[in-house]
C-alpha positions as a Markdown table, in Angstrom:
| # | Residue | x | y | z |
|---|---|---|---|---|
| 1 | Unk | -11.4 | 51.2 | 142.4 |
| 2 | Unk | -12.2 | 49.9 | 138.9 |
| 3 | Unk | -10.8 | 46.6 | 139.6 |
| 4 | Unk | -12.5 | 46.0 | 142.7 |
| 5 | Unk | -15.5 | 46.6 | 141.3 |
| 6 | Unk | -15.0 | 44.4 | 137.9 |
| 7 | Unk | -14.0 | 41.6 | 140.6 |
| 8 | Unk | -16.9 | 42.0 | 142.2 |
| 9 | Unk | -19.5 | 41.9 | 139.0 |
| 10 | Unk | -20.4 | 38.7 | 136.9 |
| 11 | Unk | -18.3 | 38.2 | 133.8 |
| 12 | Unk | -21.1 | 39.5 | 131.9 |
| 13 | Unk | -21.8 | 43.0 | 134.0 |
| 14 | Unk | -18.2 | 43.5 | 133.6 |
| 15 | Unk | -18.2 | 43.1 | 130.2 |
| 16 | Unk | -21.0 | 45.5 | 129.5 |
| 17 | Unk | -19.0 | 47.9 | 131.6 |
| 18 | Unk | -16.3 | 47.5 | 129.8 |
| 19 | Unk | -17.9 | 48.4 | 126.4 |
| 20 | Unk | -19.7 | 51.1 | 128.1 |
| 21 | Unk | -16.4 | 52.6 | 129.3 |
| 22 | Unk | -15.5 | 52.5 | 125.8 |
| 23 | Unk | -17.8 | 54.6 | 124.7 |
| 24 | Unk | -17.0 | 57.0 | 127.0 |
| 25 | Unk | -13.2 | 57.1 | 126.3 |
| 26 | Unk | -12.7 | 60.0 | 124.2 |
| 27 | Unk | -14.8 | 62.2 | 126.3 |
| 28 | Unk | -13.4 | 65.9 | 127.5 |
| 29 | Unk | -13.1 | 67.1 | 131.5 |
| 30 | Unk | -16.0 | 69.6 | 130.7 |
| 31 | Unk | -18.3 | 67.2 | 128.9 |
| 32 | Unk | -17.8 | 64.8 | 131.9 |
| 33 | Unk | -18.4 | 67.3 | 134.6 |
| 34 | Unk | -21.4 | 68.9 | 132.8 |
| 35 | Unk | -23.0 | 65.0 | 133.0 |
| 36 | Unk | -21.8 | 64.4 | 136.8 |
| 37 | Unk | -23.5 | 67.8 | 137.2 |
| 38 | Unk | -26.8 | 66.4 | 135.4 |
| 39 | Unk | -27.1 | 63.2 | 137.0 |
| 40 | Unk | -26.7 | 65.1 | 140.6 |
| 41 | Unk | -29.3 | 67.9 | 139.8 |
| 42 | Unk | -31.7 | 64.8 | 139.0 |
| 43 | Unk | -30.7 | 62.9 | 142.2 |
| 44 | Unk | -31.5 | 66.2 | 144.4 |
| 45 | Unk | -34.7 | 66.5 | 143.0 |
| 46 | Unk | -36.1 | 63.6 | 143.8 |
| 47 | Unk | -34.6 | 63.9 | 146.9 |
| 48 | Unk | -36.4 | 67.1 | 147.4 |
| 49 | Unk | -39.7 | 65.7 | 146.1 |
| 50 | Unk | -39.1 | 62.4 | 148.5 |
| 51 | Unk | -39.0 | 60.0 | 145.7 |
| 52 | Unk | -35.5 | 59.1 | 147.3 |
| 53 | Unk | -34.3 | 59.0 | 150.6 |
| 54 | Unk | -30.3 | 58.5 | 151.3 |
| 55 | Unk | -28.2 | 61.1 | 153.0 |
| 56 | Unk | -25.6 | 63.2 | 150.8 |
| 57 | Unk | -23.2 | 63.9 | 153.0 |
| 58 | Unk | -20.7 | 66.1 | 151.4 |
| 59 | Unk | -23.0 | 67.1 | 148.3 |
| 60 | Unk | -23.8 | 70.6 | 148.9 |
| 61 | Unk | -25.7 | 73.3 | 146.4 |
| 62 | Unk | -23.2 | 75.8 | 144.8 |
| 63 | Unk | -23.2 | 78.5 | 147.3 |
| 64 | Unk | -22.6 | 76.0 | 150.3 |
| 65 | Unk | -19.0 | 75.0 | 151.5 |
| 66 | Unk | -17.8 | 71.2 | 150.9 |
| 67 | Unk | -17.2 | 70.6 | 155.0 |
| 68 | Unk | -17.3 | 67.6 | 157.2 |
| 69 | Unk | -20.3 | 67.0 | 158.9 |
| 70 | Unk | -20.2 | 68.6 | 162.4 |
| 71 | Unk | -20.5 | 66.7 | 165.8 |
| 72 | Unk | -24.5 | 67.4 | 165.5 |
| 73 | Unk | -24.6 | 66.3 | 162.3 |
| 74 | Unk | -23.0 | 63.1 | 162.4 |
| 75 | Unk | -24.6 | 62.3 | 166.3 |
| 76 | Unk | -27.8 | 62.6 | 163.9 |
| 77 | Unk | -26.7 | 60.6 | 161.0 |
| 78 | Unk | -25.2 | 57.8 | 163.5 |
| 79 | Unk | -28.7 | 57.8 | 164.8 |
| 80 | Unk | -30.9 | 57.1 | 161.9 |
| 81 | Unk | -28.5 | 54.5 | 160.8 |
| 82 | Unk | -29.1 | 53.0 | 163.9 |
| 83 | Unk | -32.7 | 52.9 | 163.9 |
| 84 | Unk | -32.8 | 52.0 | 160.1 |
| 85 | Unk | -30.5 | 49.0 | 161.3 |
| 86 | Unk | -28.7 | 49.6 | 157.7 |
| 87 | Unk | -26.8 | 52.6 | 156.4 |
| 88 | Unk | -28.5 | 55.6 | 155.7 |
């Protein structure tokens, strides 16, 4: 995945991605999971407070189950991208 998207940035994107990477090299599991966990508590709150709008998918809260989207669901989902004309 990396490569792709390094062949897909300007020389000097993937160069500051690079460094950045770096940085991050000698990080541990737990300190990366607690950050994944802070950037997506940020991203559902302004979801919740409509300062976003996307669709999550399999992102549940805690107590939910990571499942597919049912049939409803995804009739729903196929719809808005329709309308939108772009994905949702």
């Amino acid at each position: 995945m990396a490569e792709r998207i390094f062949a897909n940035a300007s020389d000097r994107r993937a160069q500051l991605l690079h460094e950045e990477m770096e940085l991050y090299v000698e990080q541990t599991p737990e300190e990366i999971e607690r950050a994944r966990s802070e950037v997506m508590a940020t991203v559902r709150a302004l979801y919740e407070r409509g300062d976003i709008a996307t669709y999550f998918g399999s992102i549940r809260r805690g107590d939910e189950s990571d499942s597919e989207m049912d049939d409803e669901e995804e009739e729903e989902y196929d719809e808005q991208e329709q309308e939108s004309g772009e994905s949702v």
